[in-house]
C-alpha positions, 0 to 999 in steps of 0.5 A: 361600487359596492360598500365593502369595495368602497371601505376598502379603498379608503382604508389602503389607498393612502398609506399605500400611497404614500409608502411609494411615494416615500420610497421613490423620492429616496431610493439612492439618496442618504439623508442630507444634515438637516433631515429628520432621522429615520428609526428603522428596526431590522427584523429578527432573523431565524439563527443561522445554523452552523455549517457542518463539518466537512468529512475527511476525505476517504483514503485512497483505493486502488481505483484511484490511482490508475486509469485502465487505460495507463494500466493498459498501456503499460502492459501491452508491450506496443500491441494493439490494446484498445479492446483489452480489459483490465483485471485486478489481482492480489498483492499477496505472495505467500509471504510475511514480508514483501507486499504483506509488510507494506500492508501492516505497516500502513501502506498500499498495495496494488496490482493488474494484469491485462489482456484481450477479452475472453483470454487469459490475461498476459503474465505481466503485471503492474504493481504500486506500493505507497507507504505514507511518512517513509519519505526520510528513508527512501533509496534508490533500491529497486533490484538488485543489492544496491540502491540504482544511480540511474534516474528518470523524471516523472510528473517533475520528479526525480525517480530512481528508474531501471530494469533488472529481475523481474522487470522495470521499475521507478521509485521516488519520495512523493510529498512524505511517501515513499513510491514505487511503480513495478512492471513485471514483465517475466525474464525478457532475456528468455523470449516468452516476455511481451517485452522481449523485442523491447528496449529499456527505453520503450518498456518505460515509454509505455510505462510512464503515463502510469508513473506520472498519475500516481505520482501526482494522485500521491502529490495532491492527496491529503493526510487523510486520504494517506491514512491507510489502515495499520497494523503496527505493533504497539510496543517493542517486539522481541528480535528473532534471537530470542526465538532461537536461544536453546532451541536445538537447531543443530538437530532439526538442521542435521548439522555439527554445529550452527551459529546465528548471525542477525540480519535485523532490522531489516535494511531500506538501502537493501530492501526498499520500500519494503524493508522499511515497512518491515521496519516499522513493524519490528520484523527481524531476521536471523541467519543459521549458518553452519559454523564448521565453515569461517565463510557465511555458509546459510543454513536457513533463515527465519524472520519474526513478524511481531503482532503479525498472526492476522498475515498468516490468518489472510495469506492462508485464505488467499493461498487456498485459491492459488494452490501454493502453500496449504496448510500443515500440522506441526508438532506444538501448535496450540488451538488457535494457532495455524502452519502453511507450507510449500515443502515436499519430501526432496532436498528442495528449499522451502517455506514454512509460515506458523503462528505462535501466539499472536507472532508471525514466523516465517521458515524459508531457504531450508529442505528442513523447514519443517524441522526447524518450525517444530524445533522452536515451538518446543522449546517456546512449549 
C-alpha cells in the first residue's frame, strides 16, 4: 500500500468508525434519564419562498357550457346525428334589448345550430342566457305575457320548463344566477320544423342532457368565473321621457294628437331574464299612443338605452354580414354618431337604431320610424 493510501486510512477510518457506530446503537432509541445530552445544531435552511398566489379562474366561455354532443341531440329531433357537426352562431338580433341587453348588463349569451357535414345547418337553434346575481328576480316567464306554472327538473332543480313561440325553453335561479336554455325549433304547427311530428315531451327529452350541464357548469362556477365583462352605466340614466318632451310627434307620426304612456323599467315577470337585464342597465320604454282614442291605440315605441352607443356600434357590424339593417343617414346626426334601419317606402312597421351621444335609441313598431328618429334628434339639436 503506498504512503498516501496508508495516511488516508489513518485519518478516516476511526471517525468514520465510530459515527456508525454511534448511529446504530441509537437509531430508534431516546436518551434514557442518565444519558449524557446530546447538542446537535440544525442546519440553516435556504427561506422557503412564498407560494404564489393562485390566478382567478377565468370566466366562462361558450366552450364551456355544452358538449357538442348535447347541442347535437337537442338539436337532431330523434335523427340520426352521430356525423353532425356543430356551428356556433351570433346571439345578436338587430336589437338593443334582448340578447345585446344581457350582454351589457354583465351577462352571457350563446347559441349553435347543427347539422350533417357539407350542408346547411337546420334552422334550430340552441340558445343559453346566464345573468350573474339576478337570482332574487327571477320568474317563471318564458313565452308568452305571463310567467309559466308548468315545471320540470333538471340536474335537481326545479325549472319553469314549456313550449310556445318560437320553441321550448327551461329556466331557473342557479346558485345567484339567473338561466335560461331555449331551443328554438321554428313554427312546429306549420310543418317544416324538425319537431314537428314531436311531442312536448320528446322536444324536451332531447333537450335535457343540455339543460342539465349548464345547469351544473353554473352551479359549481366560482364568482370569478361568473364575472363577465359589463357595460352598466355608472350613474342614473334619464328615462325615455325626457327624450320626447317637445319633440313634435304628432307631426312625424301624421296624427291629431298623441300621448306617451312609460312602460318602464322594464318588467322580469314580463320580459324575463331580459328584462331584468334591461333593467339593470337603466333602459326605458315609452309608448306613443294615439290619443284621439280612450283604448291603448300604439303608434310606436321607442326605448333608451343609456351608455349603450357601443351596441349599436356592434350590432351594425354584425348586421353587415346578415343583411338585415344597413345603415342610414339621418337628418341630426353628428360626427361620431351613426343610424341603422330596416324601413322601406310601404306602410310596413319597422326599426330604427341611432346613436345620440353616447345613447343608444331604438325606433320600432312605426312605418314612420324614420320620422320620429329624425324628430327627436331636432329638438335634442
Amino acid at each position: 500500500m503506498s504512503p498516501l493510501h496508508s495516511s488516508v486510512r489513518s485519518r478516516w477510518a476511526g471517525p468514520v468508525a465510530v459515527a456508525l457506530l454511534v448511529a446504530l446503537g441509537t437509531a430508534g432509541c431516546s436518551a434514557g434519564a442518565g444519558a449524557p445530552a446530546v447538542s446537535s445544531v440544525a442546519p440553516a435552511s435556504a427561506e422557503t419562498p412564498s407560494p404564489s398566489p393562485t390566478p382567478s379562474a377565468a370566466p366562462l366561455s361558450c366552450a364551456d357550457l355544452v358538449p357538442k354532443a348535447e347541442i347535437v341531440r337537442a338539436l337532431a329531433a330523434g335523427q340520426p346525428a352521430d356525423d353532425w357537426v356543430v356551428l356556433p352562431v351570433s346571439t345578436v338580433d338587430g336589437s338593443i334589448t334582448g340578447q345585446k341587453a344581457l350582454e351589457g348588463a354583465g351577462g352571457l349569451g350563446c347559441s349553435w345550430r347543427a347539422g350533417p357535414p357539407n350542408s346547411e345547418t337546420g334552422i334550430a337553434t340552441l340558445t343559453v342566457s346566464i345573468l350573474p346575481g339576478a337570482a332574487n328576480q327571477w320568474t317563471g316567464a318564458l313565452y308568452g305575457d305571463a310567467p309559466t306554472e308548468q315545471r320540470r327538473t333538471f340536474a335537481g332543480i326545479s325549472a319553469a320548463a314549456t313550449c310556445g313561440d318560437p320553441g321550448c325553453g327551461a329556466t331557473a335561479a342557479v346558485g345567484s344566477s339567473w338561466v335560461r336554455v331555449d331551443l328554438l325549433t321554428g313554427s312546429r304547427e306549420g310543418g317544416t320544423s324538425a319537431f314537428a311530428k314531436e311531442t312536448d315531451d320528446q322536444v324536451f327529452a332531447g333537450l335535457k342532457p343540455a339543460v342539465e350541464t349548464v345547469f351544473r357548469t353554473v352551479q359549481d362556477a366560482s364568482a370569478a368565473q361568473l364575472r363577465f365583462p359589463d357595460h352598466v352605466p355608472a350613474d342614473s340614466a334619464a328615462p325615455c321621457t325626457n327624450y320626447l318632451t317637445k319633440v313634435d310627434l304628432e307631426g312625424a307620426l301624421k296624427v291629431q294628437r298623441t300621448r306617451v304612456s312609460t312602460d318602464f323599467p322594464p318588467d322580469p315577470k314580463v320580459d324575463s331574464l331580459f328584462g331584468a337585464a334591461e333593467l339593470r342597465l337603466g333602459d326605458s320604454v315609452c309608448v306613443v299612443e294615439d290619443a284621439r282614442y280612450s283604448s291603448a291605440t300604439e303608434l310606436a315605441s321607442v326605448t333608451v338605452g343609456p351608455e349603450q352607443a357601443w351596441a349599436v356600434d356592434e350590432i351594425a357590424t354584425d348586421s353587415a354580414q346578415r343583411g338585415d339593417l344597413r345603415p342610414i343617414r339621418l337628418e341630426g346626426l353628428a360626427s361620431g354618431e351613426r343610424a341603422l334601419s330596416n324601413c322601406g317606402s310601404g306602410s310596413t312597421p319597422c326599426t330604427v337604431l341611432f346613436t345620440l351621444g353616447s345613447t343608444a335609441i331604438q325606433i320600432e313598431n312605426t312605418p314612420r320610424a324614420v320620422q320620429v328618429a329624425e324628430a327627436i334628434l331636432a329638438t335634442a339639436r
